[in-house]
N, C-alpha and C positions, 0 to 999 in steps of 0.2 A: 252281869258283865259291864265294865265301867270304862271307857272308850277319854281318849287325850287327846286334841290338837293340838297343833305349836300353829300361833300368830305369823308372824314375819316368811313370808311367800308360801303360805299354805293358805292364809286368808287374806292378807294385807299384801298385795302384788309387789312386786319387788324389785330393782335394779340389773333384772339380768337385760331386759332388751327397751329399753326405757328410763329416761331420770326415773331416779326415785322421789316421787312425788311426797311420799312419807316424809322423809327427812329436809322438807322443804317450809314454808312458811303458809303453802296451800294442804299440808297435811290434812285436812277433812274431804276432801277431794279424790283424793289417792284412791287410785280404784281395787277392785276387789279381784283378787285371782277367779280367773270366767270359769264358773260351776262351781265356785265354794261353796255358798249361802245354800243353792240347792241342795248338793252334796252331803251340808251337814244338817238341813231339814229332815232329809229323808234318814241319816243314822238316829235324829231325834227320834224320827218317828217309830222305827224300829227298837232304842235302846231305851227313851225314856229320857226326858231332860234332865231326870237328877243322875243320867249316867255319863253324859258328856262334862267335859272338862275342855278347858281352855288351859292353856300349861307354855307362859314364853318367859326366855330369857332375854332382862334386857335393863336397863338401864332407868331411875327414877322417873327422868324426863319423858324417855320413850314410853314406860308405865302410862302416866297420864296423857300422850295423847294418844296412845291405844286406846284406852277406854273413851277416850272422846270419839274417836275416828269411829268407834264401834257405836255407839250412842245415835251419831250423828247418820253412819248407813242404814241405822233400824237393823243392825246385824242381829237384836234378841227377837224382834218381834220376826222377823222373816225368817232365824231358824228355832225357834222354840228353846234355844240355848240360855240356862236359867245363872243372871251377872253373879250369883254367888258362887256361882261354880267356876270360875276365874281364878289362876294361881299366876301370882310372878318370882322368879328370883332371878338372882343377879348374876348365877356361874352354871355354865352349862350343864355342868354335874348336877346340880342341884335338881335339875328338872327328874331324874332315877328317883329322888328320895321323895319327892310330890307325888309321884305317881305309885311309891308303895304306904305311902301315906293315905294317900287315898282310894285305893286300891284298883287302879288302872290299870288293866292288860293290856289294851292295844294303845298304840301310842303313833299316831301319823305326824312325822314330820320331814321337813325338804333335808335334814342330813339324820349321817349315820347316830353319831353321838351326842 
């Protein structure tokens, strides 16, 4: 079984009760939604890291400093989360054909589609 998170307020906290620190020029900083990193340790631990997946839509810019931001928290070494299993595209649709691509059943993310 091969397991998908979406980045943007499932890991990367988000603008609903706070700036969003993300989209600011402190972006490494930007804290972490509180129980992710454990959260997704323990599906590690459970699924295997070549069964999690990372799966966001977003934009070139955002691209590169996600991976920083993630770098920068120690987000692989604190969830066993292995950087090749990282997908981005650019339209939300896109995220359906990543996940039969790679054959992802569950898929956690903050919206429906």
């Amino acid at each position: 079984m091969k397991l998908g998170i979406d980045i943007g307020r499932v890991i990367i906290k988000g603008d609903t009760d706070e700036p969003n620190l993300f989209f600011s020029k402190d972006f490494l900083v930007a804290p972490a939604v509180e129980g992710a990193f454990s959260a997704i340790r323990q599906i590690v631990e459970i699924y295997g890291s070549k069964a999690v997946f990372l799966v966001s839509k977003c934009g070139e810019s955002t691209e590169s400093k996600t991976l920083q931001w993630l770098d920068y928290q120690g987000f692989y070494s604190q969830t066993g989360v292995l950087g090749e299993n990282i997908r981005f595209c650019r339209e939300r649709s896109e995220k359906q054909l990543i996940c039969l691509e790679n054959e992802i059943r569950i898929f956690i993310d903050d919206r429906y589609s």
